[in-house]
C-alpha angles and dihedrals in degrees: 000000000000094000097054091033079055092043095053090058096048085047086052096039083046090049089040086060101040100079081042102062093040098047093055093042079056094045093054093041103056112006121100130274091230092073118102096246093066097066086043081061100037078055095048094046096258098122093098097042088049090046100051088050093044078052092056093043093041081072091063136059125212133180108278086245094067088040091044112023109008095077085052097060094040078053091062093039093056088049101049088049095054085046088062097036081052104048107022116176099352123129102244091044090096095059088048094048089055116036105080079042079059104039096048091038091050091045093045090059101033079066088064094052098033105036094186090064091070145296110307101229115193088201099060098057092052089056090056098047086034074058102054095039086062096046086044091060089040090064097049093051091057095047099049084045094058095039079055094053093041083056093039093058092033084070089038098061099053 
């Protein structure tokens, strides 16, 4: 039991990475030179290696929300994976899975009802909620998996 109890959080440290990991390799592919995290990478040594993969990305062309908002919404899903690969079953681990969810989802739409606050992006919104659906099946996947596995050495046992 510890070592699929121990599986199933490399598995969700591995998936919490994941969207990371995509979204950033997005963001450097197809945002704009002009955003703060370029020059962190041009003072860290990164400028060739960025340049080589805009090179790749500059050969394909993607909708401007997966470009613009999807990245975004992989972001919070990596966050609130490694939220629940953090805290696990402990009381307090639902406030921390859904604070930053609030927080985009409320200035996002802040942005609607107060213009000067920033550009309202649909799609946006779409990736954040896209982002807590997914979370939301992951959960019961896991639940009906370990409910699986409880059932499983229960027969074994006897």
């Amino acid at each position: 039991n510890y070592m699929n109890r121990l599986g199933l959080k490399i598995i969700n440290l591995i998936f919490s990475l994941i969207p990371l990991i995509v979204g950033g390799l997005l963001y450097l592919g197809y945002r704009s030179y002009d955003l703060l995290m370029f020059r962190w990478g041009e003072s860290i040594g990164l400028s060739k290696i960025v340049s080589l993969w805009r090179n790749v990305c500059s050969q394909y062309t993607l909708p401007k929300w997966i470009i613009n908002a999807f990245p975004d919404g992989l972001w919070l899903l990596s966050y609130m994976l490694f939220i629940d690969f953090i805290w696990d079953n402990h009381n307090e681990r639902k406030i921390w899975l859904y604070v930053l969810p609030t927080i985009a989802i409320v200035s996002e739409l802040m942005q609607l009802w107060f213009p000067k606050l920033g550009t309202f992006d649909i799609m946006d919104l779409v990736c954040y909620l896209s982002a807590i659906f997914l979370l939301e099946i992951k959960q019961i996947i896991c639940f009906i998996h370990s409910n699986l596995l409880s059932i499983h050495f229960e027969k074994m046992s006897r």
